[in-house]
N, C-alpha and C positions, 0 to 999 in steps of 0.2 A: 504494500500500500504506500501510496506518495507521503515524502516525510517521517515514517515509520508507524503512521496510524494504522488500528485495527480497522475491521472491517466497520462500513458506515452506510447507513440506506440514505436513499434522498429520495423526495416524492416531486412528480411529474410539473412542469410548467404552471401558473393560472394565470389564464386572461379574460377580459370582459367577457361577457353571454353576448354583447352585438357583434355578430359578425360580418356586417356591412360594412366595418372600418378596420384600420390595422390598430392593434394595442399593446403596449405592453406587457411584459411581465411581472403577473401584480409584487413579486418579490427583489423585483428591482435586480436582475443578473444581465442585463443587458439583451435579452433578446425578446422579440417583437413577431404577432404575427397577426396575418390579415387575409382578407380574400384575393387578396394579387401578388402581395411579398411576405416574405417571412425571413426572419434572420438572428443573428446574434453572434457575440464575442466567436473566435476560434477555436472550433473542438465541439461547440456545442451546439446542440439538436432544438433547433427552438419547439419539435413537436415530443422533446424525450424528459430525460432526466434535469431536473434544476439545482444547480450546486447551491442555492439558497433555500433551498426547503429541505432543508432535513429532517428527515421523520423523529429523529430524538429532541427536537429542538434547539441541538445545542451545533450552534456554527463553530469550525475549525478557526477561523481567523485567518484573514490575511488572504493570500490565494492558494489555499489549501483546501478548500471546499470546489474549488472551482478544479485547480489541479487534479483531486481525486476523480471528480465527475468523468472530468477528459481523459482521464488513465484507464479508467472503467470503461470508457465508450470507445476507445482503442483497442483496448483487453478483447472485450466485447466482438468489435465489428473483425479484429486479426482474428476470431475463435472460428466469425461465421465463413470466412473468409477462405481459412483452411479447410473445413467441412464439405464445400462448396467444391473446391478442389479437387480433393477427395472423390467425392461424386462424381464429378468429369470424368476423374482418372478412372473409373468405373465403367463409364457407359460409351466414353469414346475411343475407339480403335487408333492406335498408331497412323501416322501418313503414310508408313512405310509399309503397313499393314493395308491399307485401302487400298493404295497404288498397286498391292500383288494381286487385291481380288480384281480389282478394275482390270489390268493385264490378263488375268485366266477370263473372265468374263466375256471381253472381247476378243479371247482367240476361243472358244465355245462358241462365240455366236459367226464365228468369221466360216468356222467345221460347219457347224447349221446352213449356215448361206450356202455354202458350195453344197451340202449333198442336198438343199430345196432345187438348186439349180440345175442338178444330174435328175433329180424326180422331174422336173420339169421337161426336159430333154427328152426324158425316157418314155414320158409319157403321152408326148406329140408336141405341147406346146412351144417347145425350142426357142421359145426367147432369151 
């Protein structure tokens, strides 16, 4: 954990119920969201976690609430990130691998084409 802190929850963004307009974040961390833009300081997810709301109530001080968040949403997004990976390296085949079925596939279909065209032959239509 950033700074040598234990583990810490934070609870999610709040901003106005209008959402005709853009607004703040009623906890004052810098980010902002509206029906056209959304944003806020670097690292953080103005639809995620708020390093201003801490579930225990009690703020780290300083930029350590905010450091945590962003280390956790790093953590976090490198987790899903690997996983994902993962998964790929699962379901998609080698290039070098494609490239060899690709190759058998059109010398299969090149054998096909020649004995249609000895049937054809054989059969009268001689085109």
């Amino acid at each position: 954990m950033p700074n040598g802190h234990s583990h810490k929850e934070y609870g999610k963004h709040k901003y106005s119920s209008d959402h005709s307009r853009t607004s703040d974040c009623e906890y004052n961390c810098g980010c902002s969201m509206g029906p056209s833009n959304s944003g806020g300081p670097t690292g953080l997810d103005p639809f995620g976690t708020c390093p201003n709301n801490s579930k225990d109530g009690k703020l780290l001080g300083g930029n350590a609430d905010y450091d945590y968040v962003v280390t956790e949403r790093i953590r976090d997004l490198s987790s899903r990130l690997y996983a994902a990976e993962e998964s790929l390296k699962r379901v998609s085949p080698s290039k070098a691998k494609l490239a060899d079925e690709l190759a058998s596939l059109r010398a299969k279909l090149v054998t096909k084409s020649q004995i249609f065209d000895k049937l054809r032959y054989l059969i009268g239509d001689g085109t």
